[in-house]
VOGU-3710 file (C-alpha; in Angstrom, 3 decimals, decimal comma):
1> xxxxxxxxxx> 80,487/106,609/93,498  78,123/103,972/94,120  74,655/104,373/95,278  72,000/102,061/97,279  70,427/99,826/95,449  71,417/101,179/92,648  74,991/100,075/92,443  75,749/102,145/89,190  78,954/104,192/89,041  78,365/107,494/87,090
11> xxxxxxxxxx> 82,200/107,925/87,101  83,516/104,768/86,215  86,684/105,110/84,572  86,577/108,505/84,877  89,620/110,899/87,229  88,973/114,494/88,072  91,686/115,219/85,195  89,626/114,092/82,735  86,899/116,732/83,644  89,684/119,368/84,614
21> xxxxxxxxxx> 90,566/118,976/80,929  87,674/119,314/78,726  86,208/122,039/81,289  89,124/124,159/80,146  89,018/123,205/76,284  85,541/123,443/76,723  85,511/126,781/78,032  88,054/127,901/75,453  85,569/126,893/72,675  82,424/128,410/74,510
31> xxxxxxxxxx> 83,992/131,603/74,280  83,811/132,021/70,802  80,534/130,736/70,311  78,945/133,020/73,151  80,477/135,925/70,632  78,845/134,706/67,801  75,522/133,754/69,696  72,516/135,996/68,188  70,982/136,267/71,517  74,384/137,753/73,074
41> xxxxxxxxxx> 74,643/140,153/70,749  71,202/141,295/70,753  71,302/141,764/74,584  74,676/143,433/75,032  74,925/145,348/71,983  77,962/143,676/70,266  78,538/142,248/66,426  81,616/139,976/66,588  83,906/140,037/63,735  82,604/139,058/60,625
51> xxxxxxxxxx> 84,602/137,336/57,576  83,859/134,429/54,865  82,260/131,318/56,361  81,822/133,285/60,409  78,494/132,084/60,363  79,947/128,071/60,739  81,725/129,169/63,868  79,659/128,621/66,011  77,973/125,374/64,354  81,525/123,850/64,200
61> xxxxxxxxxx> 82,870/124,920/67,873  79,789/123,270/68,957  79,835/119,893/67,816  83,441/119,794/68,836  82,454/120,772/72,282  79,412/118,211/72,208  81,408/115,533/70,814  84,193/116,137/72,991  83,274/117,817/76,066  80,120/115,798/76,203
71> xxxxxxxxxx> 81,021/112,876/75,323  81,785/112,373/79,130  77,485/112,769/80,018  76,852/110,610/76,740  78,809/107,339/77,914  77,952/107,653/81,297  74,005/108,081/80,290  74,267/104,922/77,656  75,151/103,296/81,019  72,397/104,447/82,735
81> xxxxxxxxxx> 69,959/103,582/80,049  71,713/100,515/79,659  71,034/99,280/83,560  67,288/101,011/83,493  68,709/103,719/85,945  68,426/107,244/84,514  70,217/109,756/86,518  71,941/112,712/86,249  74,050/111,396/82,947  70,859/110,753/81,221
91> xxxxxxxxxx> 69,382/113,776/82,321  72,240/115,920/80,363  72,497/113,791/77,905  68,903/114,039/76,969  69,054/117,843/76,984  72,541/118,768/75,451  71,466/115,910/72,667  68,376/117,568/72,036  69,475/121,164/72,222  72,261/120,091/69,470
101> xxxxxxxxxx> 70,151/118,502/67,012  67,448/121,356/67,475  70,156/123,281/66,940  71,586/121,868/63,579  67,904/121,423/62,086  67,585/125,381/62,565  70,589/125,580/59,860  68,298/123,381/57,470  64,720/124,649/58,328  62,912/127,606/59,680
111> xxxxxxxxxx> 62,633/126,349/63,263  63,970/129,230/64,756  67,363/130,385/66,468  69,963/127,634/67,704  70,280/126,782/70,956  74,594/126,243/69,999  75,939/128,900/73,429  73,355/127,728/75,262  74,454/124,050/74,563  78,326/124,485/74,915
121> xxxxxxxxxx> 77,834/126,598/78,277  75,615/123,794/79,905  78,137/121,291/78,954  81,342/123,381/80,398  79,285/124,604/83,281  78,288/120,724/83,714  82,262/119,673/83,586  83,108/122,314/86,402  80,574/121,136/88,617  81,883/117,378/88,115
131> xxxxxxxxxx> 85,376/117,871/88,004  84,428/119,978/91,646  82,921/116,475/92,787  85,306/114,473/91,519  87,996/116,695/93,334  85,654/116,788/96,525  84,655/113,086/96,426  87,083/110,863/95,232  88,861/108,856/97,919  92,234/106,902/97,717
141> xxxxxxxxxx> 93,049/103,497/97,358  95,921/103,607/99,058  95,182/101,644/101,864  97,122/98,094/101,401  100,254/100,201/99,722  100,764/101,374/102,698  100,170/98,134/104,460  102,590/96,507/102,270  105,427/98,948/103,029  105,544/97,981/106,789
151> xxxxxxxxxx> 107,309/94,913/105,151  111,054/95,229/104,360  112,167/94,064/101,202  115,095/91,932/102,073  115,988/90,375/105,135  119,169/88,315/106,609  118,368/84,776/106,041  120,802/82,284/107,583  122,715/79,838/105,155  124,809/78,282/107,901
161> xxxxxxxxxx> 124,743/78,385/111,482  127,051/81,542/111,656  126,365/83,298/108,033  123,669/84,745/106,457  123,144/86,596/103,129  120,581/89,490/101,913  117,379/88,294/100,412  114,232/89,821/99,260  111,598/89,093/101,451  109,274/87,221/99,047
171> xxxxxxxxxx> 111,834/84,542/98,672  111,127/83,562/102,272  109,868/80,356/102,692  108,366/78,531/105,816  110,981/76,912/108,194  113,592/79,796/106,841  115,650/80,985/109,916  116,250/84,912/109,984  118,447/87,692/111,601  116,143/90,478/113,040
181> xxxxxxxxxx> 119,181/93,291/114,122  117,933/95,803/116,760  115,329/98,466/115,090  114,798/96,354/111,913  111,491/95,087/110,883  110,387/91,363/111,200  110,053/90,141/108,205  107,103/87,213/108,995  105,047/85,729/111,150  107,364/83,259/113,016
191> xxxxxxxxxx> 109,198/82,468/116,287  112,226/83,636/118,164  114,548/80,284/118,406  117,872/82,990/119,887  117,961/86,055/121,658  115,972/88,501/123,805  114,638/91,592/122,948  111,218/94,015/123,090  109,410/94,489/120,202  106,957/97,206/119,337
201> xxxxxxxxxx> 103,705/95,837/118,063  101,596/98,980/118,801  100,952/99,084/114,944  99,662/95,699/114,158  98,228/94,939/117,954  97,624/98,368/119,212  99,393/97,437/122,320  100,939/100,554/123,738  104,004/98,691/125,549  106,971/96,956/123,850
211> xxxxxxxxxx> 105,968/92,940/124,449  109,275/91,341/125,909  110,509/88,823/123,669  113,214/85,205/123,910  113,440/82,101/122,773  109,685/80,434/121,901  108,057/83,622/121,505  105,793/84,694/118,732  106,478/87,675/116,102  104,411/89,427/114,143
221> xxxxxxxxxx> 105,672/90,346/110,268  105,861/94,279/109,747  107,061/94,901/114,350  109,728/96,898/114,465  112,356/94,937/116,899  113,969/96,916/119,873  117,415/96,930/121,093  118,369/93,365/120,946  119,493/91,301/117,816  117,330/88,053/117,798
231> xxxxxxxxxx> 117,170/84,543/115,319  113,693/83,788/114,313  112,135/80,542/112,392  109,668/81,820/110,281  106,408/79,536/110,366  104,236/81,850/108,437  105,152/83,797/104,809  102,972/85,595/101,926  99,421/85,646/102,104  99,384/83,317/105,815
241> xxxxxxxxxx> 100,828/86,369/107,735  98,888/88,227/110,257  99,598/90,992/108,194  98,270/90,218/105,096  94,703/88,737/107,374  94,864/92,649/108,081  95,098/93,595/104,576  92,268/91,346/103,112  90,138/92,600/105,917  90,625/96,111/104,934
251> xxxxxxxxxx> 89,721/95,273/101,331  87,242/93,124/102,062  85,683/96,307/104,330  86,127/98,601/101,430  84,547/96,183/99,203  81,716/96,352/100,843  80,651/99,776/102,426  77,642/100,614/101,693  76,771/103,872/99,757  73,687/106,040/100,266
261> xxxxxxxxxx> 71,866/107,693/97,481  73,164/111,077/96,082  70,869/113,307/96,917  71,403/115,539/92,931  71,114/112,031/91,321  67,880/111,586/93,269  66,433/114,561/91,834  67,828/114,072/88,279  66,434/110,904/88,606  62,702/112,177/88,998
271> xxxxxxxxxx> 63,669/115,218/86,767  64,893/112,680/83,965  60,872/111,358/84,131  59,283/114,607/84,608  62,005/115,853/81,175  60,548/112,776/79,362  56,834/112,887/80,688  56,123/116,700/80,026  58,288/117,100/77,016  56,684/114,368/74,896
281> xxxxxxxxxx> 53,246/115,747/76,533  54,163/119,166/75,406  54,782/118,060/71,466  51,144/115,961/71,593  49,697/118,677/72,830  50,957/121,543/70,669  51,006/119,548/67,414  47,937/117,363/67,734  45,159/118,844/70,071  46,195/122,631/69,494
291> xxxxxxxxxx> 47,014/121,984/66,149  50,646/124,152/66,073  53,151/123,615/63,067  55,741/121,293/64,037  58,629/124,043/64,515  56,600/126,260/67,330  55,642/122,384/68,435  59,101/121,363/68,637  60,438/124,703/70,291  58,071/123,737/73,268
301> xxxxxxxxxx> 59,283/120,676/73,321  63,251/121,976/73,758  62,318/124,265/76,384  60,567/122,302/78,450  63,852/119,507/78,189  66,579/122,064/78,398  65,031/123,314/81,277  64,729/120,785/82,947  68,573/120,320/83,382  69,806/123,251/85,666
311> xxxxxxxxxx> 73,079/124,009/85,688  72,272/124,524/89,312  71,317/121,024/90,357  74,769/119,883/88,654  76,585/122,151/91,608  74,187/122,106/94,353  75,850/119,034/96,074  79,709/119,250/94,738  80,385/123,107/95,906  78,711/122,521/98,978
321> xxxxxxxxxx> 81,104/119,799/99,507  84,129/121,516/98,035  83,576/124,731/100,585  82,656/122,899/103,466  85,996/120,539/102,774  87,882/123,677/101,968  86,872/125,599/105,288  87,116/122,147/107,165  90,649/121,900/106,038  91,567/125,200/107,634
331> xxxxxxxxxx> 90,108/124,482/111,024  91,732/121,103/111,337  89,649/118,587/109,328  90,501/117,043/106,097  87,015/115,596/104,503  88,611/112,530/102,417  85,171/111,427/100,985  81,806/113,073/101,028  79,998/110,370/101,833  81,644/110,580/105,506
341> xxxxxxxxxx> 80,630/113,985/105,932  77,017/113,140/104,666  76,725/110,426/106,829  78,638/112,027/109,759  75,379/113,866/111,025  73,517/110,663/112,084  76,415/108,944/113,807  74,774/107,146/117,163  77,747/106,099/118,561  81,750/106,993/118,877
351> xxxxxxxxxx> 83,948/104,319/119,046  87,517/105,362/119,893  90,599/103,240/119,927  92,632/103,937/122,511  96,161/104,144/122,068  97,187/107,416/119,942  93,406/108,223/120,068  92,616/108,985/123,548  95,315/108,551/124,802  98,629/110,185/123,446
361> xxxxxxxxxx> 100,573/106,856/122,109  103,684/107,975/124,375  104,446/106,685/127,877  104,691/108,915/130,733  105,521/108,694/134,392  101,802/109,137/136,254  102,489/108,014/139,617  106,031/108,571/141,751  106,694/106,555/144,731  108,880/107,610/147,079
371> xxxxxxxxxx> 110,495/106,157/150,954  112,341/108,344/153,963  115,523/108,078/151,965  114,274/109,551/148,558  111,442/111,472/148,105  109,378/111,560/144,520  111,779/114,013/143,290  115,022/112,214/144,311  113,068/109,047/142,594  112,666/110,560/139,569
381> xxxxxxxxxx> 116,131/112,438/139,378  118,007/109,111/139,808  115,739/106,937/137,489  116,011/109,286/135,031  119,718/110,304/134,884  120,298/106,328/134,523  117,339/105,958/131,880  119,474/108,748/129,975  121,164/106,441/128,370  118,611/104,155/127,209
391> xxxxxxxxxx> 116,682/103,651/124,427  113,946/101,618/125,500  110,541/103,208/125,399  109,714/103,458/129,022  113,310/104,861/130,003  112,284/107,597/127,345  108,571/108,255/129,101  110,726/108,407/132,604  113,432/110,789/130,642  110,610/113,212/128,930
401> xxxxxxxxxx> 109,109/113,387/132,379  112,082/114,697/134,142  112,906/116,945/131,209  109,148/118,521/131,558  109,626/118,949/135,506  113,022/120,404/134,369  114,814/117,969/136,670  119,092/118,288/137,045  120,409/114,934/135,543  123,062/113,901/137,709
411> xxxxxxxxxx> 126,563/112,771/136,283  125,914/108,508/135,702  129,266/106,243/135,268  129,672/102,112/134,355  126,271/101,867/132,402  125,068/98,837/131,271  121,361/97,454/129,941  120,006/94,269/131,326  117,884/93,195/128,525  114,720/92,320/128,905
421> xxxxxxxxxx> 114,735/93,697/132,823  116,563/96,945/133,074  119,781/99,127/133,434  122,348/99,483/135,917  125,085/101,865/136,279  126,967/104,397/139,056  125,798/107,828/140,496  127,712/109,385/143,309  129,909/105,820/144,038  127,092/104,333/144,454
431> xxxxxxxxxx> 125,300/101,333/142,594  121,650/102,164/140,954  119,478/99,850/139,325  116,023/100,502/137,228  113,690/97,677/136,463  110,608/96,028/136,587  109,825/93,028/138,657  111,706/90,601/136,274  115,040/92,595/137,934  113,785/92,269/140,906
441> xxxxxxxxxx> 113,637/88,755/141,241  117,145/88,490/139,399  118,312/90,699/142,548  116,141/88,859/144,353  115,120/92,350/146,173  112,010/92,887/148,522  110,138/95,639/148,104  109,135/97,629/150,987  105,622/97,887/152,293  105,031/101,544/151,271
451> xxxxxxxxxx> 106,340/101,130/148,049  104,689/97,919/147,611  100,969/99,352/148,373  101,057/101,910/146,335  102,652/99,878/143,402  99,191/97,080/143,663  97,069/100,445/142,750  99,158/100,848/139,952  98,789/97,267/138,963  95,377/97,706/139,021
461> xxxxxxxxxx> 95,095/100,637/136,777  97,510/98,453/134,333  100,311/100,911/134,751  103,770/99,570/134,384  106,015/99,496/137,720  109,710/100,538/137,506  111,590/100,347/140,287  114,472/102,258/141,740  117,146/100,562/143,366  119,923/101,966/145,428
471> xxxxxxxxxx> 123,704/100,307/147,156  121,128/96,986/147,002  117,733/98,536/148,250  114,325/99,253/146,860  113,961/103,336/147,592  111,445/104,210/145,164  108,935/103,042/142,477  107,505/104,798/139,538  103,881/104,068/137,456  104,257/104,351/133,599
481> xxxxxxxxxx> 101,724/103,804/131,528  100,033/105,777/127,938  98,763/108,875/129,227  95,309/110,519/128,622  95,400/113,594/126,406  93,863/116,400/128,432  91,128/116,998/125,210  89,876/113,677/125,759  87,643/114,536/128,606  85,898/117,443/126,804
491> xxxxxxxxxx> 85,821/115,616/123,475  83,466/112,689/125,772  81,635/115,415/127,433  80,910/117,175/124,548  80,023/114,108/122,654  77,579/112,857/125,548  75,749/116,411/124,877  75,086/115,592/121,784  73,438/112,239/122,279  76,039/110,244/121,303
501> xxxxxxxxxx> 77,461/107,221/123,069  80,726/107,143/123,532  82,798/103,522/123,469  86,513/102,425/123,514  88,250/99,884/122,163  92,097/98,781/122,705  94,505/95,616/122,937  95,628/96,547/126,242  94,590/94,485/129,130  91,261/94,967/131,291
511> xxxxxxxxxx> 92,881/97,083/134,309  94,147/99,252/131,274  91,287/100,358/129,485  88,876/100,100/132,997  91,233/102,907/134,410  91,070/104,743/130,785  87,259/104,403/130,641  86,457/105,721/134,345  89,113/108,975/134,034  87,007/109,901/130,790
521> xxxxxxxxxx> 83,637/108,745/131,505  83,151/106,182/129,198  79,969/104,526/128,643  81,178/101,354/127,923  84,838/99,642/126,646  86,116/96,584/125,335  89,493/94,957/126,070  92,232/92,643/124,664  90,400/93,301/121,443  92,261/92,045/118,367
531> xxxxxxxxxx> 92,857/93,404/115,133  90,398/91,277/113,429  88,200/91,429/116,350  87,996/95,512/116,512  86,207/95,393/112,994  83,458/92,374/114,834  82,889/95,001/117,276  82,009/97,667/114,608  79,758/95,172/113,527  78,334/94,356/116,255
541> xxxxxxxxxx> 77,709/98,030/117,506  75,754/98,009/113,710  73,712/94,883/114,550  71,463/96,975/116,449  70,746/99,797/113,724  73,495/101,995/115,403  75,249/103,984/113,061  79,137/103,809/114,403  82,145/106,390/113,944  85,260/104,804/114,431
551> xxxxxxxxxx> 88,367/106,808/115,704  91,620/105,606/115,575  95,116/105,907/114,466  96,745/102,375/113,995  97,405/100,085/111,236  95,086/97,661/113,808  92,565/100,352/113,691  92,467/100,595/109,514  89,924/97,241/108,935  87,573/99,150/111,482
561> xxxxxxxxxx> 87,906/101,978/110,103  87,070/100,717/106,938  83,863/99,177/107,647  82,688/102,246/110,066  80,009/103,902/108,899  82,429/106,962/109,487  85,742/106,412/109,781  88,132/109,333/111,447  91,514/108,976/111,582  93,655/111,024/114,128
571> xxxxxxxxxx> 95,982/112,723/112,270  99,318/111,821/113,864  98,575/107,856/112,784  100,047/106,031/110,786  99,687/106,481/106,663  97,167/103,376/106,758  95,071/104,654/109,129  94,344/107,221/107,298  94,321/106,367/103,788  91,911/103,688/105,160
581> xxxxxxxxxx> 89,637/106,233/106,868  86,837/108,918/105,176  88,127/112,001/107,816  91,021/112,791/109,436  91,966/114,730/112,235  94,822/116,373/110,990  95,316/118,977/114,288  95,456/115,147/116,041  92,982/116,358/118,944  89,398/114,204/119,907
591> xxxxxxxxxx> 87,489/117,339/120,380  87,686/117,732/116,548  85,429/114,599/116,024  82,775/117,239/117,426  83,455/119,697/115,138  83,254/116,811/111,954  79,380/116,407/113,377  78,098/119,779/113,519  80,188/120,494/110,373  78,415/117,193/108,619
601> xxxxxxxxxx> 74,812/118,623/110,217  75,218/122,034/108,501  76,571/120,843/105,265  73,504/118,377/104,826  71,219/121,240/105,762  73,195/123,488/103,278  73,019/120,960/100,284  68,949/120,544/101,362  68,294/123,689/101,339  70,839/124,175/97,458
611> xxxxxxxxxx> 68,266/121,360/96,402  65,289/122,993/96,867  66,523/126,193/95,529  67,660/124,229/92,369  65,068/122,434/91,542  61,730/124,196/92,752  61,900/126,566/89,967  60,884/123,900/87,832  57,234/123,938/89,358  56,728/127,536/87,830
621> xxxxxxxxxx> 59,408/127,122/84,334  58,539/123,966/83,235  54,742/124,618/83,027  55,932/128,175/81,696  58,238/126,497/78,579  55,797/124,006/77,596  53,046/126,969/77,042  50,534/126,207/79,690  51,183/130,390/80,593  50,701/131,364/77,388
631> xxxxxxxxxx> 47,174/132,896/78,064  48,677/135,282/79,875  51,153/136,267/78,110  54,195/134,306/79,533  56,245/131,971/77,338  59,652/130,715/77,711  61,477/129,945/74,256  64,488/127,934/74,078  67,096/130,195/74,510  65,023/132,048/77,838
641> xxxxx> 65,190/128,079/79,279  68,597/128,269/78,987  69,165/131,352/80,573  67,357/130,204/83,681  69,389/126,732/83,812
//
């Protein structure tokens, strides 16, 4: 975890498993030494076991736990000390180190008792609460593996004109021709030289419509191709792809997020000083001005350090993380790093992608179109007994829509796709064609007026027209397009109540998103946006102080959400998506981002409020173990100090 202008990692090369591990040896070795403790047995009335050479169990359990179990606080404080930033390392450090050698000096001189439970308990106490952070915290780096598996590993390369043979895809080379077979992956950037065929790019562009490809066109490495086998010359391999642009910009966002300062470090931080300050003030005083021996001197001293460390401020932050993640989890959320939740609470403004996000990533019939011959629900009985046997992604919006209306497919004979423009076929003798205007002008058909009006509006929204075509007439259209999830509208609302500005972005076209924006009440959208360009936008929404949450499912969404200062990732997205954001949505619904912002309110309020609790003792026990209460009769010795940690 890096912080602000600090830029010091306090678990560098550490992994949760390495504090899950000495926690439990540690606490295996406390035990023992909590048996043999003095103090223990004087306050619960029992004598552990004694034999030849028990009164070195405790000595040796405790170095072993120092040396081992602490070794963790001692590294990461020499790199503290070493870059003149005293933390929370140091601040153990400082008092398990001097609680230890306190300790072993009491075996040589009179000093008093050892401090050798209340040293091994800090340290095991100290491992839970930063193997609980570690857990709660630690985010994955996962984000370009995933990118990297959209790739195939081999591909067809052609070594003739009419044969081709299996090779792995990073033995492609520029000017290599390929065979893309319907539903396989493009293996790089090039273009189609044979063939036609639609290919989804929804997870590199964000566009929510399979782009109509032939010869000349453009294809993007990763697309999955659609039902028609096409030759392409690849012009870009490796590290020139659009994919891999996509991939450096994610780690290049990564890279570079910014990370606030931990709020427990901040207090160690000051509590490191006040340790140092007061407990080398406490030894002048006792031992020079009030003229104490050096053991009562040095007992002050101890007290006044080990006190200073509460076990408390090492799990004020990381349980209120690991129960808010843990009751966040159950309602939908999954908290991926705490610094999203902690800086969840001042977001300014939502930025949502829209495809998957607002909308639900699946086309759907949302307009039917119908003439004196056919009504709307002859329209969408006939289109969709012929679309039966398609696969392309439109025929399967116009299918699902029947199937919700629960529509009677009627018995379809001769089938046949028309790539590219549609699908043909027979229902009661007579001949049916569906299509979009490219079939149209093939049948060179002209579409009535009444069909033709109401298709413009749909044009205008961006919605796809299909046509329905009867024994060589136009009887019907119908508008498909990516339909608005019904939560959308209350996730804006509620969003606008809470001050927040809500914005979309998406590669669809302007009609598109200006339809989206005004059915949700958008305050403002942006268009035709690129992958690369979605992560300027972030960027620019930041330029003005704004603090942005980014929303968003897509591999195109993943550099944004990135370099967000929140990035939420709807849970139905794609594996980069998320890996690539802080939050996700796992329940896949928009009015959850709500939830994420009065959840990250009251967990910030919660950890505040741990803060103070954890460290405002110290204003009463650290005057208390250096002595200044003595006068009245209230001293706190070593072993008391501990207690209260």
């Amino acid at each position: 975890m890096e912080h602000e202008g600090r830029g010091l990692d306090k678990h560098s090369g550490h992994t949760p498993n390495v504090f899950r591990d000495r926690f439990f040896i540690s606490l295996i070795l406390t035990l023992p030494v909590l048996l043999y403790s003095p103090l223990v047995s004087r306050v619960f009335g029992f004598e552990a076991p004694l034999f030849p050479g028990s009164f070195l169990v405790s000595p040796i359990l405790s170095a072993t736990i120092f040396f081992y179990g602490g070794f963790v606080f001692l590294k990461g404080a020499y790199g503290e000390l070493k870059s003149r930033l005293p933390g929370m390392m140091t601040l153990i450090a400082l008092a398990i180190s001097v609680a230890f050698l306190y300790s072993l000096a009491t075996l040589v001189f009179p000093l008093g008792e050892p401090l050798f439970w209340e040293m091994s308990s800090l340290i095991t106490i100290m491992l839970l609460g930063h193997w609980i952070e570690m857990r709660a915290v630690s985010s994955a780096s996962g984000a370009l593996r995933e990118l990297s598996k959209l790739l195939p590993d081999m591909a067809e390369k052609f070594v003739s004109r009419d044969r081709t043979e299996t090779v792995a895809v990073a033995d492609l080379a520029k000017g290599d021709i390929v065979l893309v077979k319907p539903g396989g992956q493009i293996p790089s950037d090039g273009i189609v030289i044979e063939g036609e065929t639609d290919v989804n790019e929804s997870m590199v562009t964000g566009e929510s419509l399979p782009v109509s490809k032939s010869a000349g066109d453009q294809v993007i490495a990763g697309t999955v191709n659609g039902t028609g086998a096409i030759r392409v010359r690849l012009d870009k391999v490796g590290e020139d792809t659009a994919l891999a642009g996509i991939m450096r910009l994610v780690a290049q966002a990564q890279a570079s997020r910014s990370k606030i300062q931990d709020l427990a470090d901040r207090a160690a931080y000051y509590l490191t000083l006040i340790a140092v300050g007061v407990g080398t003030l406490t030894m002048f005083v006792w031992l020079f001005l009030l003229d104490r021996d050096i053991a009562y001197s040095l007992q002050r001293t101890v007290a006044v350090l080990v006190i200073t460390c509460p076990h408390a401020l090492g799990l004020a932050i990381p349980l209120v993380t690991s129960i808010s993640t843990t009751l966040s989890a159950k309602n939908g959320l999954l908290v991926r790093e705490k610094l999203a939740l902690e800086l969840a609470r001042n977001v300014d403004v939502a930025l949502f992608d829209k495809t998957g996000t607002l909308t639900s990533g699946e086309l759907g019939v949302t307009d039917l179109v119908g003439t004196r011959s056919f009504d709307e629900d002859k329209v969408l009985q006939w289109a969709a007994s012929l679309e039966q046997s398609s696969e392309h992604a439109v025929a399967a919006g116009i299918v699902r829509a029947a199937r919700d209306k629960k529509v009677n497919f009627l018995k379809v004979k001769n089938v046949k796709a028309i790539p590219g423009k549609g699908i043909r076929g027979t229902i009661q003798s007579k001949e049916v064609y569906v299509g979009g205007p490219a079939l149209l002008s093939e049948l060179k058909k002209r579409v009535p007026e009444a069909v033709s009006v109401n298709v413009s509006a749909m044009s205008e929204q961006g919605k796809t027209a299909v046509y329905l075509i009867v024994s060589g007439s136009v009887v019907g259209a119908l508008g498909v397009a990516d339909t608005v999830r019904p939560e959308s509208r209350q996730a804006v609302e509620a969003l606008h109540k809470l001050g927040i500005r809500v914005a979309m972005v998406t590669g669809d076209a302007e009609p598109v998103a200006r339809w989206v924006s005004k059915d949700l009440g958008i305050d403002e959208y942006f268009a035709g946006v690129l992958p690369e360009d979605k992560e300027k936008m972030v960027k620019k929404l930041q330029g003005d102080g704004s603090r942005v949450a980014v929303i968003g499912d897509g591999i195109n969404d993943a550099p944004a959400l990135a370099s967000a200062d929140v990035g939420i990732a709807i849970g139905a997205g794609t594996d980069v998506a998320i890996e690539s954001a802080g939050i996700v949505l796992i329940k896949n619904d928009p009015r959850d981002v709500v939830k994420i912002i009065k959840l990250a309110r009251a967990n910030y309020r919660k950890m505040i409020e741990n803060l103070i609790w954890a460290t405002g003792y110290n204003v009463l026990a650290i005057p208390a173990a250096a002595g200044v209460f003595l006068p009245f009769g209230i001293i706190l010795s070593p072993a008391l100090a501990a207690l209260l940690m």
